[in-house]
DOGUTI-332750 format. One record per residue (C-alpha): residue in three letters; x, z, y; residue number from 1. Coordinates in pm, whole numbers, plus 32768, in hexadecimal, padded with zeros to 4 digits. Layout:
<recs>
  type    px    pz    py  seq
   ala     X     Z     Y  NUM
...
</recs>
This chain:
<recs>
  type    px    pz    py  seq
   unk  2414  4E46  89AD    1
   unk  23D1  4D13  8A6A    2
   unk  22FB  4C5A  8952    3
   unk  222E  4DB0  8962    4
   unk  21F6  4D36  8AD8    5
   unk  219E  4BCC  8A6D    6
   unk  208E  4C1A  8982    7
   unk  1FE8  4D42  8A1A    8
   unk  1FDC  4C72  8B82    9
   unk  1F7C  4B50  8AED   10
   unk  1E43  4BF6  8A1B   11
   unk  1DE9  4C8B  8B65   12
   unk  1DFF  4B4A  8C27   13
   unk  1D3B  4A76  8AF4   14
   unk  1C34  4B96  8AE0   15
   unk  1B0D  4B36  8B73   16
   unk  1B21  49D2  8AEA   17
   unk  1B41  4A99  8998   18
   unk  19FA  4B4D  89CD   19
   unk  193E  4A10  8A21   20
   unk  19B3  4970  891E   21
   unk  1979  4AAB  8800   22
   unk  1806  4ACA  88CE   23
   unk  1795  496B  8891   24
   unk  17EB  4993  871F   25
   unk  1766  4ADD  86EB   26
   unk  1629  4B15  87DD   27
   unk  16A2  4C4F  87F5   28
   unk  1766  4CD1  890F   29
   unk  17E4  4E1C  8859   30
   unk  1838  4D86  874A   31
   unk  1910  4C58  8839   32
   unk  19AF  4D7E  88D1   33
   unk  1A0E  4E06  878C   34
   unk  1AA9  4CD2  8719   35
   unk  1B6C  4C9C  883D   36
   unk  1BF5  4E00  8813   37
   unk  1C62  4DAA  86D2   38
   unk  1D2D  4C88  871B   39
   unk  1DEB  4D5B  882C   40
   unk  1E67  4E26  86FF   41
   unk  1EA3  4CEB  8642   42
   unk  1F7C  4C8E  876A   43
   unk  203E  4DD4  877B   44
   unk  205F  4DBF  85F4   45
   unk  20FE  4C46  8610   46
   unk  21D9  4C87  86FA   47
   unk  22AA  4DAB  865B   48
   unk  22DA  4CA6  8548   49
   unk  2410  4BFC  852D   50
   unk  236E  4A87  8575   51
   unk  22B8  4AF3  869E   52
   unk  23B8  4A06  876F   53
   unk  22FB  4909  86A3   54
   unk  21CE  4920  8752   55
   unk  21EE  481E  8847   56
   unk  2099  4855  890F   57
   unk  1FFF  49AD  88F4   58
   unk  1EAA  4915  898F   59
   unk  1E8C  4832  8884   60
   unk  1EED  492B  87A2   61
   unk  1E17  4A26  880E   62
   unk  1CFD  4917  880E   63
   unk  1D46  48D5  86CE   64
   unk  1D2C  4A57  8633   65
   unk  1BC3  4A59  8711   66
   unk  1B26  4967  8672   67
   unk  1B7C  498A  851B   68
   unk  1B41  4B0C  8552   69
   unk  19DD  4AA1  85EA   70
   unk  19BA  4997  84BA   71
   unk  19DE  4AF0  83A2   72
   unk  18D9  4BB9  8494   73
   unk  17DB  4AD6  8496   74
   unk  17E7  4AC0  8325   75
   unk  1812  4C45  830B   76
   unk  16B4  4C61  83E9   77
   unk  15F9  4B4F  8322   78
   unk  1586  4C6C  822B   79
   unk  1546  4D5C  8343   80
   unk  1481  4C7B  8413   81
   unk  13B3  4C28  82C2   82
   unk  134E  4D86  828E   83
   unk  12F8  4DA6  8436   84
   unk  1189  4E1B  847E   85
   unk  10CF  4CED  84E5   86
   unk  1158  4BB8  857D   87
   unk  12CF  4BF9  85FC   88
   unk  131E  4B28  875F   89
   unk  1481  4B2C  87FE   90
   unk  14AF  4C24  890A   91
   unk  145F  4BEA  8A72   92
   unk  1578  4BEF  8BA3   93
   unk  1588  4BD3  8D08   94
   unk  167C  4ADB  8D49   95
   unk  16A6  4B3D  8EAB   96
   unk  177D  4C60  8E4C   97
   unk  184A  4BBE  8D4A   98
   unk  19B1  4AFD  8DB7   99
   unk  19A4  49D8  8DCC  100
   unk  1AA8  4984  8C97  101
   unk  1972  4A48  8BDC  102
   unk  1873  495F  8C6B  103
   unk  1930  481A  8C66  104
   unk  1862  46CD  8C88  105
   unk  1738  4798  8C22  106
   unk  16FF  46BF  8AFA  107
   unk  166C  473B  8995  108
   unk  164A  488D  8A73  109
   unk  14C0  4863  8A74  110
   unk  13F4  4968  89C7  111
   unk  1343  4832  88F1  112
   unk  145C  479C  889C  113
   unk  1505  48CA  880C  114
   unk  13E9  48ED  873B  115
   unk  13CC  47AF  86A1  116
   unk  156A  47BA  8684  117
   unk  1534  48BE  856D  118
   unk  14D5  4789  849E  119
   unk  1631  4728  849C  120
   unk  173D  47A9  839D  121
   unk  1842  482B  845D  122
   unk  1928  4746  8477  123
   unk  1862  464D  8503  124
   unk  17FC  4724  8608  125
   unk  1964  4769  8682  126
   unk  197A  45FF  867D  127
   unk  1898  45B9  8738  128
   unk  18A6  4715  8851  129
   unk  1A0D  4689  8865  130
   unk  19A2  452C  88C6  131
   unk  1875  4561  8989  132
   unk  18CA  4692  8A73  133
   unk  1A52  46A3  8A5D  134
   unk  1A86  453D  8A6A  135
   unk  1B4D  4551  8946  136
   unk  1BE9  43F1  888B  137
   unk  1B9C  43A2  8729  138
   unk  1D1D  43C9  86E4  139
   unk  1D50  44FE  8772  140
   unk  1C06  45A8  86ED  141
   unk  1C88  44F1  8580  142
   unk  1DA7  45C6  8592  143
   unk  1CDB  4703  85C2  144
   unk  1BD4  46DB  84B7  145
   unk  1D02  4609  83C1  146
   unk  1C1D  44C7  83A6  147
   unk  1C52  4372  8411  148
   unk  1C05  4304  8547  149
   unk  1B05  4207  8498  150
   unk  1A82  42FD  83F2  151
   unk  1A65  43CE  8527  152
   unk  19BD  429A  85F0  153
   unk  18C7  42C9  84FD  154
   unk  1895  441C  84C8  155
   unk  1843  43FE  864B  156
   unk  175B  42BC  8636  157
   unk  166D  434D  856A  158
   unk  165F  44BC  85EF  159
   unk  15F7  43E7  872C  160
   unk  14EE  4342  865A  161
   unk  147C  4471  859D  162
   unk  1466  4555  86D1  163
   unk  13E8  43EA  87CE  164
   unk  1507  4450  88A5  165
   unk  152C  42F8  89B6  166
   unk  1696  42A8  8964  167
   unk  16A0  422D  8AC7  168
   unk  15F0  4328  8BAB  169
   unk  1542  4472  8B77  170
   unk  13BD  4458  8B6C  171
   unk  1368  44B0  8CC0  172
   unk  12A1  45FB  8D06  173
   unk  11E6  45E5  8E55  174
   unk  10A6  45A3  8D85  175
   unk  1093  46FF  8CD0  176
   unk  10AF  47B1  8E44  177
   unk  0FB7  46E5  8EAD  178
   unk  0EE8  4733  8D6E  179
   unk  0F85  48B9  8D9C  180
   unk  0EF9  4904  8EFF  181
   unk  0D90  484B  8E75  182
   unk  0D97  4959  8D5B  183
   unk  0E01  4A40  8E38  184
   unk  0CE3  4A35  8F3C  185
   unk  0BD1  4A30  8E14  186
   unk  0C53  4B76  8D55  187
   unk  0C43  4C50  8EAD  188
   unk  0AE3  4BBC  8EE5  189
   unk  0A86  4C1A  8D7C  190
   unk  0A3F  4A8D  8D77  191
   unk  0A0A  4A77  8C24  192
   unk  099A  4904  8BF3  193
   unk  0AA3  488D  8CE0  194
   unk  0BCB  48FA  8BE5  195
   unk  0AF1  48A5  8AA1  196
   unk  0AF1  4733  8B3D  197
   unk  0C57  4730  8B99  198
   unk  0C9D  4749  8A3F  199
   unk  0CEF  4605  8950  200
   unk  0C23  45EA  881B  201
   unk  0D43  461B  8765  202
   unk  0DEE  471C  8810  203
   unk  0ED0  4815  874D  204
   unk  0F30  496F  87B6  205
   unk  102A  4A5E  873D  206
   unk  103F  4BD3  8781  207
   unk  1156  4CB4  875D  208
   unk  10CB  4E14  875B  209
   unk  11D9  4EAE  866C  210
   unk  10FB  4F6C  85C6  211
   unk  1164  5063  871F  212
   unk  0FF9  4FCD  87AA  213
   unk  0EAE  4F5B  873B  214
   unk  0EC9  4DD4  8712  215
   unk  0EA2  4CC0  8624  216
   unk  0F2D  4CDF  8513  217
   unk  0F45  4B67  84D9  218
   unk  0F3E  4A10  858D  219
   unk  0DE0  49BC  863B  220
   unk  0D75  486A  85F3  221
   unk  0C87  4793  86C3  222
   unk  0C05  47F3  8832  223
   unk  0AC1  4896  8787  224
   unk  0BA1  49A8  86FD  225
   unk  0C77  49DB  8824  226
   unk  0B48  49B1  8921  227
   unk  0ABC  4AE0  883F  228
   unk  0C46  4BAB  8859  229
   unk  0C29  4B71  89DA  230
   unk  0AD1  4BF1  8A0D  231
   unk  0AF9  4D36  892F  232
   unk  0BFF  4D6B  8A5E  233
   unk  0B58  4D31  8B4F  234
   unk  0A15  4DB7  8AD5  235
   unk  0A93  4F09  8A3B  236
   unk  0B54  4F2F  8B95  237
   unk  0A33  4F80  8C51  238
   unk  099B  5079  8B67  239
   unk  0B15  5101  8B12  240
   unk  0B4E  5148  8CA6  241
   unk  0A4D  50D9  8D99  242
   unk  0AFF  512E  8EA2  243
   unk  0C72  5072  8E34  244
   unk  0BFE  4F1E  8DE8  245
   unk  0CBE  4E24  8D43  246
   unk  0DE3  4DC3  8E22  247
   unk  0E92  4C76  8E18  248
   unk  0FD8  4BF9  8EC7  249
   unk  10FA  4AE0  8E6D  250
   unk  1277  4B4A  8E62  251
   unk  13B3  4A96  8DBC  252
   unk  1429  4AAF  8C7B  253
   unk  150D  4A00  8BDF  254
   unk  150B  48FA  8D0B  255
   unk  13C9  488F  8CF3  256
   unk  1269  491E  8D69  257
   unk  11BE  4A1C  8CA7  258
   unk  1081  4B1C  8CEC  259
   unk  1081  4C6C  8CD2  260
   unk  0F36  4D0C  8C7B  261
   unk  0EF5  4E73  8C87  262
   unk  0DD2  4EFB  8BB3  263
   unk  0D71  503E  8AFE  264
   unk  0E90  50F3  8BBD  265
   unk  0F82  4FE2  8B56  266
   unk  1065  4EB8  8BA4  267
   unk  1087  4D59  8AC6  268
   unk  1166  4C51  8B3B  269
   unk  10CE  4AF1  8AFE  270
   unk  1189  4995  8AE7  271
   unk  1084  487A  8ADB  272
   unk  10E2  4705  8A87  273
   unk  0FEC  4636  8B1F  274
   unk  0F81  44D5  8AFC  275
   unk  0F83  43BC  8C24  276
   unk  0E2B  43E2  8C5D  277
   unk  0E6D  455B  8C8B  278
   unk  0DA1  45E4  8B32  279
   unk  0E7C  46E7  8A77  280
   unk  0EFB  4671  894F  281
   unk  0FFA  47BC  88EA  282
   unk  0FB5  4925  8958  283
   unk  10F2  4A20  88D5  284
   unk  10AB  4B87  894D  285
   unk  11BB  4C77  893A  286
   unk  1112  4DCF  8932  287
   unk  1225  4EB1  8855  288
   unk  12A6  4FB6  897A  289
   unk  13DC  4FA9  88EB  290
   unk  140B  4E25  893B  291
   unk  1391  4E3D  8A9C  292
   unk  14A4  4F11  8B29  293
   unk  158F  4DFF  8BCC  294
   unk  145F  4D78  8C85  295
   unk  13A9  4DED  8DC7  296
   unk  1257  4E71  8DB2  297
   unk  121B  4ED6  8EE3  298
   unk  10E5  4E0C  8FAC  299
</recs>
């Protein structure tokens, strides 16, 4: 059956886009995997209907069934995420092995920005993945979420205010390596005042244990409170293992520069935003096992 054909090659042509699309909705690469699934057996389903010659573009189509599938998931996780041990953060990827169509302009793929994206209801946020990082018209992303295009335009101008998002450029990110490899160089010397000074007075940090690890259980607030979080690290190290100290090193995720700091017989991955003088402003730790699978650990 040739429409068979049509739909099953075109699902496996549009994947990848489909997964970066369902991933910077959902945080969750499973769960973007999932959803893309599902819309390959919403595809086979359609076109043993009788209107399937109707469909004139199975990518937008399929684009279509991914979002609003990714719009009822996020809603379906809200209540799960609520009743999450501790702070939840999106999980971590390295980009290098995703396709490209995954990947795209690398826009709203940032670990922070997936975070603060859960402020969003859900259809903003598929407005505004589907501007930002697939380039997406506020016409064609009208017809997905059945809004206006005005009402799309705005639905996109103020997730850009809400989340700071440069509607021009993306905030450039040479200034948290730079503060990175500074951090980096204090934790292996067990420089303790070094990373307490890095720190901006009103620095936040989140960390995603999972209840699978010991972590915070809720935001830290303020560099006294972190400065303290950093040097039970550091400090309980040395007495945990004297002879594996704390180990530091910076990898990708997410296309962007994060540390990886191995302690107590562990691995957390940490994204920093830092300011232009170089003081961290944002620490998010991802420290749940189960999150840190699509990343390399290795040092």
């Amino acid at each position: 059956m040739t429409l068979t054909v049509s739909a099953t090659s075109a699902w496996q042509s549009e994947r990848n886009r489909l997964l970066g699309i369902a991933y910077r909705m959902l945080g969750d690469f499973g769960h973007a995997e999932d959803v893309v699934s599902e819309v390959a057996i919403d595809a086979v389903k359609r076109e043993r209907q009788a209107d399937a010659e109707h469909v004139g573009s199975w990518p937008a189509w399929l684009t279509t069934v991914c979002v609003r599938r990714s719009v009822d998931r996020v809603r379906q996780l809200a209540a799960v995420r609520e009743e999450y041990t501790g702070p939840w953060l999106p999980e971590p990827l390295d980009a290098s092995r995703l396709p490209e169509e995954t990947v795209a302009n690398r826009e709203l793929l940032s670990l922070a920005l997936l975070h603060l994206a859960e402020q969003l209801a859900p259809e903003a946020r598929a407005a505004l993945v589907l501007h930002r990082a697939f380039a997406m018209s506020a016409p064609e992303i009208a017809d997905i979420l059945e809004k206006t295009p005005a009402a799309v335009r705005q639905m996109i101008s103020r997730a850009e205010r809400r989340l700071e998002i440069d509607p021009e450029a993306p905030a450039p990110r040479a200034k948290d390596r730079a503060a990175l490899e500074k951090l980096v160089g204090a934790i292996e010397q067990g420089d303790i005042d070094t990373v307490v000074a890095m720190l901006d007075r009103d620095a936040v940090l989140w960390a995603d244990g999972g209840g699978k690890v010991k972590s915070a259980m809720n935001p830290l607030f303020g560099a006294a409170r972190i400065a303290r979080f950093f040097t039970g690290i550091l400090g309980k190290a040395a007495v945990f293992d004297p002879e594996e100290p704390v180990r530091a090193w910076i990898i990708e995720v997410n296309s962007e520069p994060a540390l990886v700091l191995r302690h107590h017989g562990r691995s957390d991955v940490l994204v920093i935003d830092a300011a232009p003088d170089g003081s961290i402003r944002e620490v998010r730790q991802v420290s749940n096992p189960d999150k840190l699978t699509r990343v390399s650990l290795d040092g």
